[in-house]
C-alpha positions as CSV (number, residue, x, y, z in Angstrom):
1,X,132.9,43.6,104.8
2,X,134.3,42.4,107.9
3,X,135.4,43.8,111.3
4,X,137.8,42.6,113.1
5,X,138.5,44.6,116.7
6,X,141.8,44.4,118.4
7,X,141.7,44.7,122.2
8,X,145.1,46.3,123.6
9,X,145.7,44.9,127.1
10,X,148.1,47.5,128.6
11,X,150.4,46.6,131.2
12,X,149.2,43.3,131.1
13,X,151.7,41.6,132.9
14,X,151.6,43.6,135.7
15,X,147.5,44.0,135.8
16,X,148.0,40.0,136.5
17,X,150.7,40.1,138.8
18,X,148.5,42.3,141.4
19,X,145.4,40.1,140.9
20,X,147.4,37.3,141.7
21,X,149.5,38.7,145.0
22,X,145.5,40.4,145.9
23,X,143.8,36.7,145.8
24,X,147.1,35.5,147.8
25,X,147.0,38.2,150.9
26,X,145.3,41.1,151.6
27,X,146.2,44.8,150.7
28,X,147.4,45.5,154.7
29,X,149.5,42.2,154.8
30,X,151.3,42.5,151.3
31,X,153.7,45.7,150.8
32,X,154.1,45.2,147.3
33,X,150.2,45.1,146.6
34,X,150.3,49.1,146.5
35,X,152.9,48.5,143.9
36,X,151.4,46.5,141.0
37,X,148.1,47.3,142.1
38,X,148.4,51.3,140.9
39,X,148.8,49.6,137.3
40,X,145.4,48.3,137.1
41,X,143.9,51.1,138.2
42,X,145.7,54.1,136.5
43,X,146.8,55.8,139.3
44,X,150.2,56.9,140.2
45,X,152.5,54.6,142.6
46,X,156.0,53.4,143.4
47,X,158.0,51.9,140.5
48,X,157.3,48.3,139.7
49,X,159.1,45.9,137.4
50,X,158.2,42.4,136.4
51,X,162.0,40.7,136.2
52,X,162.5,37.7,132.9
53,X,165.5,35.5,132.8
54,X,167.2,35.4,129.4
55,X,170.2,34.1,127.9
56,X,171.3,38.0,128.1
57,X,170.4,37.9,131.3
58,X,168.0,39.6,133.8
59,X,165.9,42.0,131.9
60,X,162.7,44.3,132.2
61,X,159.6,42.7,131.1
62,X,157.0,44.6,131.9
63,X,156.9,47.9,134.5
64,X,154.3,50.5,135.7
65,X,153.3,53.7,135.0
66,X,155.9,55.2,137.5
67,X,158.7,52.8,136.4
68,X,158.3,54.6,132.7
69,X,158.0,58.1,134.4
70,X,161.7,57.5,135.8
71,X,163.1,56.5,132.3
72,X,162.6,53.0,132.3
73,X,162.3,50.8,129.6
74,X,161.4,47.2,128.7
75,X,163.7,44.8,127.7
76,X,166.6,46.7,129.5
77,X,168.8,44.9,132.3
78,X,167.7,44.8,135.5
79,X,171.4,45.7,136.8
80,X,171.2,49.1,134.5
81,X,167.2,49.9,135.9
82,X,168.8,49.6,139.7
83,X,171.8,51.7,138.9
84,X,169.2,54.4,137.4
85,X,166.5,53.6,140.0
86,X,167.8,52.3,143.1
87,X,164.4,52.4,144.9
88,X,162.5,50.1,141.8
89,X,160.6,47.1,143.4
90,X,161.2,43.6,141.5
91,X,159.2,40.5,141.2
92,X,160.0,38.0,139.0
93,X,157.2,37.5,135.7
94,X,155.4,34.4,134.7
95,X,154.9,34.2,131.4
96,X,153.0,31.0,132.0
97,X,150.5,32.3,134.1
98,X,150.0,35.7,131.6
99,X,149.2,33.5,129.1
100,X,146.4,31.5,130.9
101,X,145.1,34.7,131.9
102,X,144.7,35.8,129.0
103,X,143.2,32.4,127.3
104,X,140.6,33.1,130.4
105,X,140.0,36.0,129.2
106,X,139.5,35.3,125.7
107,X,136.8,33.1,126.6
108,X,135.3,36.0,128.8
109,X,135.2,38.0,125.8
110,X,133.0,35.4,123.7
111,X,130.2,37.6,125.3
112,X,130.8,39.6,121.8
113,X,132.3,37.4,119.4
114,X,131.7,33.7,118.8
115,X,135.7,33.7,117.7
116,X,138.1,35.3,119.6
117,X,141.6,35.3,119.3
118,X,144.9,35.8,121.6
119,X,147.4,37.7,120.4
120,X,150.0,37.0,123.3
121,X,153.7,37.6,122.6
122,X,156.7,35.6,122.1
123,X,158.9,34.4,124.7
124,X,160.4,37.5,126.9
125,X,163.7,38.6,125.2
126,X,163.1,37.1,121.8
127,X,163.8,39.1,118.4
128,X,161.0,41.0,117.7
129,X,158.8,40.2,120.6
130,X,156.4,43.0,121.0
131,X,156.6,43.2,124.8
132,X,153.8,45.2,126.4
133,X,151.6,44.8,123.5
134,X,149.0,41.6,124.5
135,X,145.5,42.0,123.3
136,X,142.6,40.0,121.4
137,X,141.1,40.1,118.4
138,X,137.3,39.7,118.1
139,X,135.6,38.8,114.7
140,X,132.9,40.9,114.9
141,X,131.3,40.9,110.8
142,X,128.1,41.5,110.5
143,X,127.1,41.2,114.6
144,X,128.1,45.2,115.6
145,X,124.5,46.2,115.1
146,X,123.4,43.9,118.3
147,X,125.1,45.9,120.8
148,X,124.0,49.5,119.2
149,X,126.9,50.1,116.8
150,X,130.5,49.9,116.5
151,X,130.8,53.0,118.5
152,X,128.8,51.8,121.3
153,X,130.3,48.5,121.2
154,X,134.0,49.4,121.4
155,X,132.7,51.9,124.5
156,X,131.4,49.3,125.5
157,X,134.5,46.9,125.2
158,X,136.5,49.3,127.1
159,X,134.3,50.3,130.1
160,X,133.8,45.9,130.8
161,X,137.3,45.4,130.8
162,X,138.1,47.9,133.3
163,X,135.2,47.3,135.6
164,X,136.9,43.9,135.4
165,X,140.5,45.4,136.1
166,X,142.3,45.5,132.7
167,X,143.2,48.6,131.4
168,X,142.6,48.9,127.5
169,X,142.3,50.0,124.5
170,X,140.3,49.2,121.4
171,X,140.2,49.7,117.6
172,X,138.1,48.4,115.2
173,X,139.1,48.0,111.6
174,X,138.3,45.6,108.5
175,X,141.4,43.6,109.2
176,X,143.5,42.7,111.6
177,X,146.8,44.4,111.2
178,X,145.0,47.9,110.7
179,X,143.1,47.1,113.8
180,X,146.3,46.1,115.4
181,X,148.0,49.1,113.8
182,X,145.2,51.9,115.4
183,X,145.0,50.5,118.8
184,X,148.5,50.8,119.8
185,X,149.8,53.4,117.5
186,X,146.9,56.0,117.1
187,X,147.3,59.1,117.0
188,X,146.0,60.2,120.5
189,X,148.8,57.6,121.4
190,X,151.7,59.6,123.6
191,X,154.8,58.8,122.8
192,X,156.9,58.9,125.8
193,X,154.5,56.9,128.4
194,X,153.2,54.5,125.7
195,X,149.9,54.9,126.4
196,X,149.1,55.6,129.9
197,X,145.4,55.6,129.8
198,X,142.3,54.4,128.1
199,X,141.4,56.9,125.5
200,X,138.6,57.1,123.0
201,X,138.1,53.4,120.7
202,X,139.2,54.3,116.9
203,X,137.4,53.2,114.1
204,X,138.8,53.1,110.6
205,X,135.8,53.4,108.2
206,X,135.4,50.2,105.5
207,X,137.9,51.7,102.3
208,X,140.1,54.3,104.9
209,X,142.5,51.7,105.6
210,X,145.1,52.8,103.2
211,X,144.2,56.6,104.0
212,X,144.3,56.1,108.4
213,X,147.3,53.9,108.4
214,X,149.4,56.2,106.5
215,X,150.8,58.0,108.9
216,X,151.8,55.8,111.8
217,X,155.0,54.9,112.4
218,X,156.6,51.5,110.7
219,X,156.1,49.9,114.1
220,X,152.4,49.8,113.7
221,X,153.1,46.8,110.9
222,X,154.6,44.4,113.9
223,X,157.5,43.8,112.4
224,X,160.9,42.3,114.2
225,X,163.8,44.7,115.7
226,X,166.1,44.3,112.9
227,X,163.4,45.2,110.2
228,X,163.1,47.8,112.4
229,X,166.4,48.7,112.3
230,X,166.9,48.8,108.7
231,X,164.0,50.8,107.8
232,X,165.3,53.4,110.2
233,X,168.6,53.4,108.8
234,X,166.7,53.9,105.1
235,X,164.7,56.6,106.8
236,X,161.2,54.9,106.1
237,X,159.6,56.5,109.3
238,X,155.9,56.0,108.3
239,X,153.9,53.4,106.8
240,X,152.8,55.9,103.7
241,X,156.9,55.8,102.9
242,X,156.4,52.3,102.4
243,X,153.3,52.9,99.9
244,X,155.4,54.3,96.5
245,X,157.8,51.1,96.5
246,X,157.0,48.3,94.6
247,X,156.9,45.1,96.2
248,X,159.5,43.0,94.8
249,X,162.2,46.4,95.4
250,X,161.2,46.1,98.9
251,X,161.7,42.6,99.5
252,X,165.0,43.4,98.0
253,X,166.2,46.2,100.0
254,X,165.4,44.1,103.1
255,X,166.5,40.7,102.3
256,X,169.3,40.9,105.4
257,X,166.8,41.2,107.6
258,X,162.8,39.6,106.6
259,X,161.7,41.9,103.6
260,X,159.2,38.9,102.9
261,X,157.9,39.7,106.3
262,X,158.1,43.3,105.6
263,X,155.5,43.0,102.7
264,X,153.4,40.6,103.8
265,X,152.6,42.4,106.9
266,X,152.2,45.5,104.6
267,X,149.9,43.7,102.6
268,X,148.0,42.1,105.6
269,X,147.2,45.5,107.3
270,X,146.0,46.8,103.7
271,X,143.9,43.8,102.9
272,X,145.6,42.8,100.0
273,X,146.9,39.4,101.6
274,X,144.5,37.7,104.0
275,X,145.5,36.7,107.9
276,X,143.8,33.9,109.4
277,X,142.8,34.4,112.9
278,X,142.9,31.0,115.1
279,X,139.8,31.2,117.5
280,X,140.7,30.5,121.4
281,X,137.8,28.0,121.3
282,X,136.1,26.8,118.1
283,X,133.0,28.9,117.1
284,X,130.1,26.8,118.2
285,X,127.5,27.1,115.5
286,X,123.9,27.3,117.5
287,X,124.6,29.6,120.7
288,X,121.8,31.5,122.5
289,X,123.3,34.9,124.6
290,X,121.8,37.2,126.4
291,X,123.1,40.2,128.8
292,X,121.6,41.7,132.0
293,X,121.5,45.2,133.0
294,X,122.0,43.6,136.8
295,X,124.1,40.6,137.9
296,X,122.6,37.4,138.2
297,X,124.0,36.7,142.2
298,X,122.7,33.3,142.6
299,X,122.1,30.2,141.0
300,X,118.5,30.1,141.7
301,X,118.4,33.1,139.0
302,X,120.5,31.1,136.8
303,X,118.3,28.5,136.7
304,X,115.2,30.8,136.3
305,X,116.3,32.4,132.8
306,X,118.4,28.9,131.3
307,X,114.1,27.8,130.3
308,X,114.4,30.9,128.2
309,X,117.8,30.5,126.3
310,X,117.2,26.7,125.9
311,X,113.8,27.3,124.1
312,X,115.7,29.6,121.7
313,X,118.7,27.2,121.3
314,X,116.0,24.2,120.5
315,X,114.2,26.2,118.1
316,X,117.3,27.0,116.1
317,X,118.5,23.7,116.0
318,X,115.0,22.6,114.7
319,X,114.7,24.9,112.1
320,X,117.7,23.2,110.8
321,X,116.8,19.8,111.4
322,X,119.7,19.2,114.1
323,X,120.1,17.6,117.2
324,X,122.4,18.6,120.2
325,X,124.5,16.0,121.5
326,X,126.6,18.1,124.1
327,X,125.9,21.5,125.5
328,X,127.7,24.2,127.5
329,X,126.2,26.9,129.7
330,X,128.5,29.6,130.5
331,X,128.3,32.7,133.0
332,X,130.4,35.6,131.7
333,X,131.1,36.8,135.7
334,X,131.6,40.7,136.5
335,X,135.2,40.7,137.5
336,X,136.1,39.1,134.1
337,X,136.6,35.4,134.8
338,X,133.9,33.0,133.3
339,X,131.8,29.4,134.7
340,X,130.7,27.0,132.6
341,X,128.8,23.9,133.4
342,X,128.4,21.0,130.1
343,X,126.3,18.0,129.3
344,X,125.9,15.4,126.8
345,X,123.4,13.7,125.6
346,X,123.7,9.4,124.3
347,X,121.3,10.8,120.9
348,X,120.9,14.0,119.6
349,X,117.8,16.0,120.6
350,X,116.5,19.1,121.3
351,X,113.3,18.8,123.8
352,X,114.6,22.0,126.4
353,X,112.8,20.0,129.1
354,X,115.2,17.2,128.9
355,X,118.1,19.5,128.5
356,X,117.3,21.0,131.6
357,X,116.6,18.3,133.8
358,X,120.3,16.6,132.7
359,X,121.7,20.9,134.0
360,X,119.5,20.3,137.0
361,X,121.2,16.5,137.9
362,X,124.7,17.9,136.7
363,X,124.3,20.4,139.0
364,X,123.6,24.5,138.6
365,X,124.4,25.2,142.0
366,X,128.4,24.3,140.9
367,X,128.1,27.1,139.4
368,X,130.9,29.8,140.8
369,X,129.2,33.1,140.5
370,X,131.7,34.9,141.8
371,X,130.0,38.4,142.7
372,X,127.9,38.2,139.6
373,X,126.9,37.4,136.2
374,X,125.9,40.1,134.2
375,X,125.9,37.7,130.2
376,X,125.2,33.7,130.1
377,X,125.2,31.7,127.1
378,X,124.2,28.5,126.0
379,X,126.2,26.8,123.3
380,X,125.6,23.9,121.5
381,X,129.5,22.0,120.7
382,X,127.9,19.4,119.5
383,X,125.2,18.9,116.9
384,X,123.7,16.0,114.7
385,X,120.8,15.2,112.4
386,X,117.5,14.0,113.6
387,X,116.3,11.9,110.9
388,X,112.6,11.1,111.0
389,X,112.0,6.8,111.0
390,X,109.0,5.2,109.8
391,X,108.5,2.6,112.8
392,X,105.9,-0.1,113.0
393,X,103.7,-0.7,115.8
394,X,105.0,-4.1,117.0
395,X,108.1,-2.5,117.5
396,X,106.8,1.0,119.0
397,X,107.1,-0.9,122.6
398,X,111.3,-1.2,121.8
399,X,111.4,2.2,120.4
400,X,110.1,3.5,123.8
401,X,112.3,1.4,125.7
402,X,115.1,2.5,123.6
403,X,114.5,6.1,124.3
404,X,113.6,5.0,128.2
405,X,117.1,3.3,128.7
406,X,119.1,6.7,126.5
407,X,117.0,9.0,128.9
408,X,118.5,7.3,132.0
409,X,122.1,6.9,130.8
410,X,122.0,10.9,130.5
411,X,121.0,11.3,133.6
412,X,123.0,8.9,135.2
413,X,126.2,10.2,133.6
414,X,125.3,13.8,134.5
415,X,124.7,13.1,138.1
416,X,127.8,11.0,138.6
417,X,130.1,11.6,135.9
418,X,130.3,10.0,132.4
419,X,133.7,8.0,133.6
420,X,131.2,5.9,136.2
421,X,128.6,5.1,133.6
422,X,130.0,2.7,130.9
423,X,129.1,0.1,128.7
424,X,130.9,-3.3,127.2
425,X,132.1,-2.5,123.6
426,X,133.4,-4.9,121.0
427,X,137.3,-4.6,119.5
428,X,138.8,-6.3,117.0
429,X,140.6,-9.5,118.5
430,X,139.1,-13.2,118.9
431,X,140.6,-13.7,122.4
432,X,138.4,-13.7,125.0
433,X,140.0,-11.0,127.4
434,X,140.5,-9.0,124.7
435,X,137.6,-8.7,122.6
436,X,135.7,-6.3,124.6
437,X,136.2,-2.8,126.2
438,X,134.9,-0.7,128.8
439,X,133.5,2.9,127.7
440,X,131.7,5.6,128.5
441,X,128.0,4.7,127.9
442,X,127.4,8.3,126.6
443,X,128.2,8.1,122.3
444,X,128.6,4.4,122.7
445,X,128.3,2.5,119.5
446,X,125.5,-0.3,119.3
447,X,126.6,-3.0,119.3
448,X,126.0,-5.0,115.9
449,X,124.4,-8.3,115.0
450,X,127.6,-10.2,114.1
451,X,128.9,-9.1,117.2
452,X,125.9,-10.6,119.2
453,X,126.5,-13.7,117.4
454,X,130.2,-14.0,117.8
455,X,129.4,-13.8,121.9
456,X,126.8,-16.6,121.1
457,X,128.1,-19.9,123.3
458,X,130.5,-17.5,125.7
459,X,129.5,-17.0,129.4
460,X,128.4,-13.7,130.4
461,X,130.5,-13.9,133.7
462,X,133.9,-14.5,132.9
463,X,137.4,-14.4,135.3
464,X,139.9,-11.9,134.6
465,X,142.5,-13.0,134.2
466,X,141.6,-16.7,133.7
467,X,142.1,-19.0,137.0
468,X,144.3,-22.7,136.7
469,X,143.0,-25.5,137.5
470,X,143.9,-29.4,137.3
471,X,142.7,-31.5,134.9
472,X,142.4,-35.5,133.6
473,X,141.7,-35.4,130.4
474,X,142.3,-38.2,127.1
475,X,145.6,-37.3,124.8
476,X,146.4,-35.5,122.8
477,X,143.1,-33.1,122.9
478,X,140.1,-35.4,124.6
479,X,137.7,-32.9,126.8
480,X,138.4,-32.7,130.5
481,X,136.8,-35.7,132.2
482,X,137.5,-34.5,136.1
483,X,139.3,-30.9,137.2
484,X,139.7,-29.6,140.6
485,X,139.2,-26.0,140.3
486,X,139.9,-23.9,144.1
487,X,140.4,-27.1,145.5
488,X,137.1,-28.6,144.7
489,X,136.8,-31.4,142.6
490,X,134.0,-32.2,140.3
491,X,133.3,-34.9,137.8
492,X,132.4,-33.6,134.3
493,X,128.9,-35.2,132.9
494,X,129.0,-33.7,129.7
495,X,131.2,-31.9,127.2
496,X,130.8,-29.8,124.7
497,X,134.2,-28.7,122.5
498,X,136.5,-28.3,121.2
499,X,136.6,-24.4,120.1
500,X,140.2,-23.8,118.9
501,X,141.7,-20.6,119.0
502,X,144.8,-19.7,117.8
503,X,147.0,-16.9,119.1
504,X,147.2,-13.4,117.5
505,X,150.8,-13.4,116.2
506,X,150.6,-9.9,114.5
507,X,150.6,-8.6,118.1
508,X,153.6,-7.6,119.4
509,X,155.0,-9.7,122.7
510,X,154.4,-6.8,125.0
511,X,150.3,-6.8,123.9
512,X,150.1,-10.6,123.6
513,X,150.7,-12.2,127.1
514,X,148.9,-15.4,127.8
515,X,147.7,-16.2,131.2
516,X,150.1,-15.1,134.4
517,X,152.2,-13.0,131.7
518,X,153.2,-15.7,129.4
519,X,153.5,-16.2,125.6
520,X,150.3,-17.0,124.5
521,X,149.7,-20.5,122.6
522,X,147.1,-21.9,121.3
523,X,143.4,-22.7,123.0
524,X,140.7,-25.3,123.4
525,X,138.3,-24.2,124.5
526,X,135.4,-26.6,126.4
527,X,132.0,-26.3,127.9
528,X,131.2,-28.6,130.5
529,X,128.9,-29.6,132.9
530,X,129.4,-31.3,136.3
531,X,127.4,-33.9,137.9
532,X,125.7,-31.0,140.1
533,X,124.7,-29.5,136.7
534,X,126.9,-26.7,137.3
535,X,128.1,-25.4,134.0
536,X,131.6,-24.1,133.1
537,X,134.0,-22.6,130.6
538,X,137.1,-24.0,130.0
539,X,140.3,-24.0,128.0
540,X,143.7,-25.8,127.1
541,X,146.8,-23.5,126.4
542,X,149.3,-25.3,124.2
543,X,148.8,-28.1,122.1
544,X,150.6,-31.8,122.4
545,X,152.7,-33.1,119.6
546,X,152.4,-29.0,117.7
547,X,153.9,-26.8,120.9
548,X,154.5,-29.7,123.0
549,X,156.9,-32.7,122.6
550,X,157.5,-33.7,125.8
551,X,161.8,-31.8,126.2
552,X,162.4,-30.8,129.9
553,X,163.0,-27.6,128.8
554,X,159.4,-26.8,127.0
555,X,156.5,-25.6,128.7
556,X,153.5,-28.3,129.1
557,X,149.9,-27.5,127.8
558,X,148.2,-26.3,131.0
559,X,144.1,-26.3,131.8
560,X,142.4,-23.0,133.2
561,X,138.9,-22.1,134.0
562,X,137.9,-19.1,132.3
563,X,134.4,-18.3,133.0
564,X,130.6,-19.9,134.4
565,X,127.4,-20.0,132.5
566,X,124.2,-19.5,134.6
């Protein structure tokens, strides 16, 4: 059975306003502090409003306990809140900024759940946008036992997030919309401040759904104002009212406003239609976690307990035959932020050793600690097969060297970055410039025979882009018998050519420039050698008689030097 736990962030808005203007200046040098700061802890202060523009205009978008003392209500004008409060204090929201701080804290909450979800509202003054009622969800099946119950874990919940400075509340459920439903609507819920304070969690027992949700109020199904409306107006009050009709009657009956939403709501908070839950991150599927009754202050005590999570990460991953290619540490911090530090590895592996050399080079002392960790956890994102190979022992030395050569490009990229460490790679195109690229040498591809044998007969130094030169050579397509290349001439010995290329004309003009930006034409390429024995590569663009016929308004075939051989 599963058990989803919905996470009501109250006054969320204004909980991230006051962490925002505290960070910027402190309590004695910002007035308004006092102001947004009485939200996050509960206590009683002067009314506070968070101000959103609309196409209706200025309006109400989120307010403090005081603010809904006085009357006060969201979503109303801020003109009509002055005229009835005169002495309210307004600051304009950012919706933007909620939302990342509430993504932050999703991931903050992953000390629980593997898969946690945001359940952030729509834009301020949209139809049906449940203002005031942010939270997460947290996919907790089958994982309540590890943290002494459901009980003790919604306690739990509750008693983190307001040492962290978000006020909540919590309900646990077997799906989501009855979670959703108990949290905000429960019946220890007042009705006139919303839900000033914390409150005990709720827990609705697997097959009490039906039974718990019956009587809360229609509101508890998160339906849209004019749904709202309509049910009002038919005098369906609670969500039991809506239990006697049948389904298709009540589509019916609401098809003015969204009776399909109506029911499927209905049947999502019963169970009878399932509702997928997007996880903020993707669930990694090896993690090691483990909590501490004290904060972890520096990263010297980081570093001392990663040994023990990385021996339990390897020995998962072996009992299943996998390899980690990429790993993330990540502090869960005391005031409700997280750090993370990741590495990757060029082949999979799980040797803990290794792993934490590559933390060690990446660097644990990054780490921002903040005033504490009190969870870390060590994910694996990425994870591959080993697959065991029958080597021979003439080629045990290249295995080794191999495995030598991986084992440096891992450090290498974790001590300066995988941008600085990167290897040649083939692409599909036969022209020179363009038949290789740069990468990252972490996850690079090897590079295959045919590849190897293409290169065969190309310089490994090569000018980019390809230099001019002059040139004496026989008509129409005789090798180069002198050039003067940076105003040095040399006498050609011997010759070796031509290799004709033609030009890629599937390639639009913008992807196929030639040398200084021109149309491409076809190359003959040459590979000569002075009379000083200095070896060089050369080419023709254009061909004589084909793309050449001697008009003054046509371009000449042209010679350029393109790269040296050693």
């Amino acid at each position: 059975m599963k058990r989803i736990v919905s996470v009501w962030l109250i006054d969320w808005p204004v909980t991230v306003w006051a962490n925002a203007a505290g960070r910027a200046s402190p309590p004695e040098a910002n007035p308004d502090h006092e102001a947004g700061q009485d939200n996050q802890a509960g206590h009683e202060g002067p009314p506070f409003a968070l101000i959103a523009r609309t196409a209706r205009g200025a309006i109400l978008h989120a307010l403090n306990a005081s603010a809904r003392a006085a009357g006060l209500s969201r979503g109303q004008t801020q003109a009509d809140a002055l005229a009835m409060l005169p002495g309210l204090t307004c600051r304009p929201a950012d919706l933007a900024a909620d939302l990342r701080a509430l993504q932050a804290l999703a991931v903050w909450a992953e000390r629980w759940s593997p898969a946690v979800s945001v359940d952030a509202p729509a834009e301020a003054g949209s139809a049906g946008s449940p203002h005031g009622l942010e939270g997460l969800f947290l996919d907790l099946t089958g994982a309540t036992h590890l943290f002494g119950g459901e009980a003790a874990l919604l306690e739990r919940i509750e008693h983190r997030l307001a040492q962290a400075g978000a006020r909540s509340r919590v309900a646990m459920a077997e799906t989501p919309g009855a979670a959703w439903a108990l949290c905000r609507w429960g019946p220890d819920r007042p009705e006139t401040s919303r839900r000033e304070a914390g409150g005990h969690p709720q827990i609705i027992a697997p097959g009490q759904v039906r039974e718990r949700l019956a009587g809360l109020p229609v509101e508890a199904l998160r339906l849209d104002a004019a749904t709202l409306k309509q049910a009002r107006r038919f005098g369906l009050k609670r969500i039991g009212d809506l239990y006697p009709m049948p389904r298709a009657g009540l589509a019916r009956r609401f098809q003015a406003t969204d009776g399909a939403g109506l029911v499927r709501r209905l049947d999502q908070a019963l169970g009878a239609t399932a509702e997928a839950l997007t996880p903020t991150r993707p669930a990694p599927r090896y993690r090691t976690w483990q909590a501490y009754a004290e904060p972890v202050g520096d990263t010297a005590g980081v570093e001392g307990r990663l040994p023990g999570l990385a021996e339990d990460l390897a020995a998962a991953l072996e009992r299943d035959g996998q390899g980690a290619r990429a790993l993330t540490l990540t502090g869960f911090r005391t005031d409700g932020a997280t750090t993370s530090l990741s590495i990757r590895l060029g082949l999979p592996g799980r040797d803990a050793r290794i792993w934490m050399r590559l933390f060690r080079e990446k660097g644990i002392a990054r780490l921002d600690l903040g005033f504490g960790v009190d969870a870390l956890m060590l994910a694996c994102d990425l994870a591959e097969p080993i697959a065991a190979h029958q080597a021979s022992i003439e080629a045990e030395t290249a295995a080794r060297h191999a495995e030598s050569l991986t084992a440096l490009i891992d450090r290498l990229s974790a001590r300066l970055g995988e941008q600085a460490v990167q290897v040649a790679e083939p692409q599909g195109s036969w022209m020179p410039e363009r038949s290789e690229r740069w990468r990252p040498a972490l996850g690079a591809r090897p590079v295959s025979a045919q590849a190897h044998q293409t290169r065969r007969g190309r310089p490994i130094l090569m000018l980019d882009p390809p230099e001019p030169i002059d040139a004496i050579a026989e008509l129409p397509d005789g090798a180069p018998a002198r050039f003067t290349w940076r105003r040095v001439s040399r006498k050609v010995a011997r010759a070796d050519g031509p290799e004709r290329l033609s030009p890629e004309w599937w390639r639009p003009p913008s992807q196929g420039q030639g040398p200084l930006g021109r149309q491409p034409r076809t190359r003959d390429y040459y590979r000569v050698e002075d009379d000083q024995g200095l070896r060089y590569w050369l080419f023709r663009e254009g061909l004589y008689g084909a793309e050449y016929a001697g008009g003054v308004e046509e371009r000449a075939p042209s010679w350029w030097m393109h790269g040296m051989f050693p």
